[in-house]
C-alpha positions as CSV (number, residue, x, y, z in Angstrom):
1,X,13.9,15.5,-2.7
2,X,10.5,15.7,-5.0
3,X,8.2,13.3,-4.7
4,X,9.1,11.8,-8.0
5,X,12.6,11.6,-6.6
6,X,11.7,9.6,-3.3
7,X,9.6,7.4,-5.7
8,X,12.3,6.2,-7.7
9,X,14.7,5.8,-4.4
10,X,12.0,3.5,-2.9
11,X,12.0,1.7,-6.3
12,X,15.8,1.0,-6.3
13,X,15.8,0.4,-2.5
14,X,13.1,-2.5,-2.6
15,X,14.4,-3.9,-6.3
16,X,18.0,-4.5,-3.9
17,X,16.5,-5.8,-1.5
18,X,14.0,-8.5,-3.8
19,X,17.4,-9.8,-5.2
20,X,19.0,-10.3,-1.8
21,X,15.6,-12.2,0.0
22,X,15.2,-14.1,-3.0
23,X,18.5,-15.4,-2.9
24,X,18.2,-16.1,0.4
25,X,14.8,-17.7,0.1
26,X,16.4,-20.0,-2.6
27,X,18.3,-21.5,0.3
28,X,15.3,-22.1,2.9
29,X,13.4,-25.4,2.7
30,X,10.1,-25.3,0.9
31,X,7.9,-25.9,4.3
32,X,9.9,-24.5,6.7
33,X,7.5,-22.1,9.0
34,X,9.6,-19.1,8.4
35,X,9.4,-19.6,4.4
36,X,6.2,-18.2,4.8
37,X,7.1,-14.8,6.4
38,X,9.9,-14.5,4.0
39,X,8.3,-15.5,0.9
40,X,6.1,-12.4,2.2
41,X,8.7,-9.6,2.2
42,X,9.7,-11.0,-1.3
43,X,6.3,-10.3,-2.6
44,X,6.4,-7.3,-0.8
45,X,9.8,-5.7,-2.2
46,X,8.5,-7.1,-5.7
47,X,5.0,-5.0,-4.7
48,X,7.0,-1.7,-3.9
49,X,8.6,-1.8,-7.0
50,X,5.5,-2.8,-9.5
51,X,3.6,0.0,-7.1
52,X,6.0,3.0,-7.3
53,X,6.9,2.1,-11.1
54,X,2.8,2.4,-11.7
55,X,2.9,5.7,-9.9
56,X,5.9,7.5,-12.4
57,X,4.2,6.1,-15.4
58,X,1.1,7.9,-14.0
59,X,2.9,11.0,-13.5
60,X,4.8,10.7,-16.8
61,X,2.2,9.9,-19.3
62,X,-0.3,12.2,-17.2
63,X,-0.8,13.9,-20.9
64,X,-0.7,11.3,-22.8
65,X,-3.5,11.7,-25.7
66,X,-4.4,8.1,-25.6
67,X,-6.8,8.1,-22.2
68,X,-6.8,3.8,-22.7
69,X,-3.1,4.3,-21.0
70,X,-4.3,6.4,-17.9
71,X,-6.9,3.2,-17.9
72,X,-4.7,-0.1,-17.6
73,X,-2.4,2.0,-15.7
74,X,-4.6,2.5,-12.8
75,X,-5.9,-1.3,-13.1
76,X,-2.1,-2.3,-12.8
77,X,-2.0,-0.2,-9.6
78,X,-5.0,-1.7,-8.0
79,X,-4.1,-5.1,-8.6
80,X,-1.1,-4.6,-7.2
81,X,-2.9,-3.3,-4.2
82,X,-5.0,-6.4,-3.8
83,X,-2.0,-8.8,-4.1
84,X,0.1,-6.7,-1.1
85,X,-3.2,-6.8,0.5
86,X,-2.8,-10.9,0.0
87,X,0.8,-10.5,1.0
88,X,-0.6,-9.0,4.5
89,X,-2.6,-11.8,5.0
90,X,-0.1,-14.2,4.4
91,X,1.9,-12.7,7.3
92,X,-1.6,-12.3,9.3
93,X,-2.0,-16.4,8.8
94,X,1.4,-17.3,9.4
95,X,1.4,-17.5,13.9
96,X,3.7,-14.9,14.9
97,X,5.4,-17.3,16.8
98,X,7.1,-18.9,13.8
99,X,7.4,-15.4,11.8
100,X,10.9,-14.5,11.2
101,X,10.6,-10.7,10.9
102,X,12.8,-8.5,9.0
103,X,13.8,-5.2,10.3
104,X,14.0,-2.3,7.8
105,X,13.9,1.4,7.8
106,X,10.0,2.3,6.6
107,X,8.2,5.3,5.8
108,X,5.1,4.2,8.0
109,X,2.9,7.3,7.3
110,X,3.2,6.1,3.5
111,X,2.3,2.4,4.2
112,X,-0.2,3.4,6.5
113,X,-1.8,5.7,4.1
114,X,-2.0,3.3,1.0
115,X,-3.5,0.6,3.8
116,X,-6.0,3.0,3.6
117,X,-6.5,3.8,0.2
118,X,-7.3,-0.1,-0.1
119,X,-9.7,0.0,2.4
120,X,-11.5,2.6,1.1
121,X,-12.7,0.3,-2.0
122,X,-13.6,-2.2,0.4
123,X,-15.7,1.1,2.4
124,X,-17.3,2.2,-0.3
125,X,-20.1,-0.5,-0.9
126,X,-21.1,0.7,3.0
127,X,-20.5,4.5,2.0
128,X,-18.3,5.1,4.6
129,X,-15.4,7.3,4.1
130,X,-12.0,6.9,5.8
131,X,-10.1,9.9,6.5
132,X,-6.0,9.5,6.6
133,X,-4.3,12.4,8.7
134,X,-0.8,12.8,9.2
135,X,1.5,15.3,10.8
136,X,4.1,17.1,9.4
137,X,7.5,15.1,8.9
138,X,6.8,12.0,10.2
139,X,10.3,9.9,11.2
140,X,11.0,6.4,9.7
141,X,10.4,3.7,12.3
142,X,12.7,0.4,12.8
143,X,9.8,-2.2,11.8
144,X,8.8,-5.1,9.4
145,X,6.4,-3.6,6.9
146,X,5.1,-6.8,6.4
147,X,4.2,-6.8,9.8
148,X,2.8,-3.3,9.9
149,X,0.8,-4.0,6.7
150,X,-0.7,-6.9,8.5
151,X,-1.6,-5.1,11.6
152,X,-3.2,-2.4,9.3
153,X,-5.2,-4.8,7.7
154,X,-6.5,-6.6,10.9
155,X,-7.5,-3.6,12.4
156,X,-9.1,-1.3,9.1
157,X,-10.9,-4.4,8.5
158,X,-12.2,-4.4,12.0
159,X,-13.1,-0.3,11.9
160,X,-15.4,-1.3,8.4
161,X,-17.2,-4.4,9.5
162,X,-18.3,-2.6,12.5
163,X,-18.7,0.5,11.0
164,X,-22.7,1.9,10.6
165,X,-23.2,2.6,6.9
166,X,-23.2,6.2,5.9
167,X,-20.1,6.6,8.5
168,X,-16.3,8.1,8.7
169,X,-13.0,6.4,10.0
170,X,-10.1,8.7,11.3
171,X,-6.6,7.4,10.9
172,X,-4.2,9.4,12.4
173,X,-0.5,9.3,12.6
174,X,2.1,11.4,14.8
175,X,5.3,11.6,16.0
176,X,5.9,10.9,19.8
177,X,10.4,11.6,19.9
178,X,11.2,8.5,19.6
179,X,7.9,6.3,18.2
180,X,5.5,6.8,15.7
181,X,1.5,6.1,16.6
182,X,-1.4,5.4,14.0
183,X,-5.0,5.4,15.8
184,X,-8.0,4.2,13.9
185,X,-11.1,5.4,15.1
186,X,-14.7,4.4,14.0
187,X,-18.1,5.6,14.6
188,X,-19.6,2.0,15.7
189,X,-21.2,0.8,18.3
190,X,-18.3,0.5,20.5
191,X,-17.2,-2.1,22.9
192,X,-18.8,-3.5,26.2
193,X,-16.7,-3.2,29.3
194,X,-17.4,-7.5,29.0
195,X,-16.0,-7.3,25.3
196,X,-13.3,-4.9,26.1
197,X,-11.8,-7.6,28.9
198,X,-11.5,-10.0,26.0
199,X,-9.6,-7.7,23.3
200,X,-6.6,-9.9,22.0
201,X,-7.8,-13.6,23.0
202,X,-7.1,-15.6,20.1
203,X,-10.3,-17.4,19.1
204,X,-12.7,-14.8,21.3
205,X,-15.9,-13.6,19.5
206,X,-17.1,-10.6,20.8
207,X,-20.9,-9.4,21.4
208,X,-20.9,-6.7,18.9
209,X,-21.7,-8.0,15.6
210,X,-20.6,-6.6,12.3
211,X,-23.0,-3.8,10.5
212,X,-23.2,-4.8,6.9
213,X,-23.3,-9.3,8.1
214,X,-19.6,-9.4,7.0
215,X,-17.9,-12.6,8.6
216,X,-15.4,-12.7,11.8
217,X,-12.9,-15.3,13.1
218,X,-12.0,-13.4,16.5
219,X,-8.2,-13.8,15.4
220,X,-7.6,-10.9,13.7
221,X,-7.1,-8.7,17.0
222,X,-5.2,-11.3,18.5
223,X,-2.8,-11.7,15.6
224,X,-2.2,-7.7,15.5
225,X,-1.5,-7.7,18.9
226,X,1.3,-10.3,19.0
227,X,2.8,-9.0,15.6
228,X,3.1,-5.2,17.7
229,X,4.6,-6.6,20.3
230,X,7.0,-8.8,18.4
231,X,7.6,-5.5,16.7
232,X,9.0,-3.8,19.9
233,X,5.9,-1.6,20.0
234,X,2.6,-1.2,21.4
235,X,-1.1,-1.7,20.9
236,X,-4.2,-0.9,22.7
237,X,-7.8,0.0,22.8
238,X,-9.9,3.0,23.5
239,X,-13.4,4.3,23.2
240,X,-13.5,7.6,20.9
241,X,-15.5,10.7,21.7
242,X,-18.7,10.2,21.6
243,X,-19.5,6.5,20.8
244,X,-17.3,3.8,18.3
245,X,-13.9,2.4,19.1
246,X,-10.2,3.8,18.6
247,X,-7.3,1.2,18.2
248,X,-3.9,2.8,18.6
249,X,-0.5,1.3,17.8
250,X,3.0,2.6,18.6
251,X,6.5,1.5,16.7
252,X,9.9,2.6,17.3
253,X,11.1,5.8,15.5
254,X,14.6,4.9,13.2
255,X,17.4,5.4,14.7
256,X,20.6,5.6,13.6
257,X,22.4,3.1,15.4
258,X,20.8,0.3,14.2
């Protein structure tokens, strides 16, 4: 299948899936906790669609002699990209404890690599460059990409605040048979062995302080954390090679069954 071809699948697949939630939603009181988390993957499904539409347009009118089309078409995209970055964060504010996640067959290298492609604007002004890796034929896992964009967000939003300008962030994702793992590695300062007992505390500030003044709750972590685990996976910390931190997540691989 080309890559115009998977586009346009993942377009029809998330326009099917907007008109079931929203149906659905229709039905859910207008302040009931889960609303939140659904209203999410609505926005979401109604994301994938604008997203990948903006991407076959691009590919389309690639030689189009009007260069003012190549122009509002790449604004499109990037608005889109800050509102599924909003989406994120309305599934990063919602407590996981009330989140009603939806399970779906997702391409994780993809999501993870756009999370980057955000975050990369949000880099820039610090000139540090993120780096996406991937291996080859990476499985779909069995997640809520809601959920995964929200854990992405959390922790690339960590990697840049404590980031030293001038530096690089790795993101790495592999297969392990049945799971797929992102790690995010920075070239910070790295944690304490104090700081590193008191990963995932809601409400915990740590001792290291953000490079560029940038602002921290101490939730973020904490929220990423709970989301994994409600997502049947795993997340943890280590220090990289030589100095700066590496957060790792692992989801469950598809499988068929489900």
């Amino acid at each position: 299948m080309s890559e115009q071809e998977q586009v346009t699948a993942s377009i029809l697949k998330a326009q099917a899936e907007l008109d079931q939630a929203l149906r659905e939603l229709e039905k859910m009181p207008a302040l009931a906790p889960e609303t939140v988390a659904y209203s999410a993957h609505a926005l979401n499904n109604y994301l994938t669609v604008t997203g990948g539409t903006v991407e076959l347009l691009l590919h389309s009118l690639a030689g189009h002699p009007n260069p003012q089309i190549k122009h509002w078409l790449e604004g499109l995209g990037h608005v889109t990209e800050l509102m599924r970055h909003t989406v994120n964060q309305l599934m990063t504010t919602s407590p996981p404890k009330d989140a009603k996640l939806r399970f779906l067959k997702w391409d994780a290298a993809l999501l993870i690599q756009r999370a980057c492609n955000y975050y990369q604007r949000i880099a820039d002004p610090k000139n540090i460059f993120i780096v996406y890796e991937s291996s080859v034929n990476v499985p779909p896992v069995w997640t809520d990409p809601v959920a995964v964009g929200a854990v992405m967000d959390n922790i690339l939003s960590n990697a840049v605040k404590y980031s030293f300008p001038g530096g690089r962030i790795l993101v790495k994702v592999w297969d392990e048979i049945t799971s797929v793992v992102c790690s995010v590695c920075d070239e910070g300062p790295g944690l304490s062995q104090e700081d590193q007992a008191k990963l995932f505390q809601r409400g915990v500030r740590l001792s290291a302080l953000p490079t560029g003044g940038e602002a921290s709750n101490g939730y973020g972590l904490a929220v990423a954390k709970e989301l994994v685990d409600k997502l049947g996976g795993d997340l943890w910390y280590e220090s990289a090679p030589g100095g700066g931190s590496c957060f790792l997540f692992r989801l469950p691989a598809y499988q068929e069954q489900h």
